[in-house]
N, C-alpha and C positions, 0 to 999 in steps of 0.2 A: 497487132503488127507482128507479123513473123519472122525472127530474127536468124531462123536455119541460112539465109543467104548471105548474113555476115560472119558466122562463124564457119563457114564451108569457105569464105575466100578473103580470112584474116591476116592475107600479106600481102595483098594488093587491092582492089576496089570489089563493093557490094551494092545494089541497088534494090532497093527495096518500094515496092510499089502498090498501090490500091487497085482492086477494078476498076476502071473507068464508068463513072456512074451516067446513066443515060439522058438522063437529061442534059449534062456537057457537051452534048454531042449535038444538041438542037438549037441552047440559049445561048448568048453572049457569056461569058465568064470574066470572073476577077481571080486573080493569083496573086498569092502572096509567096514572098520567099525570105528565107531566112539561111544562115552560117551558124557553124558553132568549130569550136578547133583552135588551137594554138599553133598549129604545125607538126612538125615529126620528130619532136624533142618528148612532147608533152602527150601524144595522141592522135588518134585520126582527126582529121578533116571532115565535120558534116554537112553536105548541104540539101535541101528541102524546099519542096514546094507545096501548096496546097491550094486548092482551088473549087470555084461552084458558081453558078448560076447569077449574075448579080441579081437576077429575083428574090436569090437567099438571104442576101448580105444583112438583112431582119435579122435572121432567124442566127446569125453567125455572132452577132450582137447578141445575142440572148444568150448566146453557149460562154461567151466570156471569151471568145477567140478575140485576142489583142497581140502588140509585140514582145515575142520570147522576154526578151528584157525587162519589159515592163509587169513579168508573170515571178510571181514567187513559183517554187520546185514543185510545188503542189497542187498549184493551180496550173502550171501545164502537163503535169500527168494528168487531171481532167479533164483538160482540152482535149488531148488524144484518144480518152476515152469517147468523148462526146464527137470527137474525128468519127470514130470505127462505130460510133451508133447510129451514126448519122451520114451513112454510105451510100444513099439513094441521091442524095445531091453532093456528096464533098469526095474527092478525089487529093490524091498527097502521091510524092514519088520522093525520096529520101534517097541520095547517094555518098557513100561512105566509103572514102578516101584513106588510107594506112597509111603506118609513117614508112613504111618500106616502100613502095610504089612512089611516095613523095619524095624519096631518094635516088631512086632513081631517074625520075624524071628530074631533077633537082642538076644529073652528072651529066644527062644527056643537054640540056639547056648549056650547062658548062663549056661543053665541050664542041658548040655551034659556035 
């Protein structure tokens, strides 16, 4: 994962994304999505998707893909890993939210 698109735009929002793997483009797919973030006291906002083929959803089981939560720190930096090994069927698009951006949309909402 390449993180040059969050620190070029670390006071407003980042998006960081896979190729689109080619098979998604022909099969039915499952997504899964997930948050992480406290707000703009504490940190950005991150939200994430990932997705593949429900012909995979085997092989997604086998990699130990489950929910964040439910993953010790260590077993989801190898999820991620086995994400970017396994890019011929799994696609991810991660969008990363600042606490400055959350501010300001935050005075503009206010102020409707």
């Amino acid at each position: 994962m390449n993180l040059d698109e969050v620190h070029k735009n670390a006071h407003s929002t980042a998006l960081i994304k896979s190729p689109v793997p080619e098979s998604t483009l022909s099969e039915e797919c499952c997504v899964g999505i997930d948050e992480a973030g406290r707000g703009p006291v504490l940190g950005p906002m991150v939200y994430g998707i990932a997705y593949c083929p429900i012909s995979k959803i085997p092989q997604l089981q086998e990699l130990g893909v489950a929910d964040s939560k439910q993953l010790k720190t260590s077993d989801r930096e190898n999820v991620l890993k086995q994400i970017n090994e396994n890019s011929e069927y799994i696609g991810y698009c991660v969008k990363v939210i600042f606490w400055c951006f959350l501010l300001i949309v935050n005075e503009i909402a206010m102020d409707i």
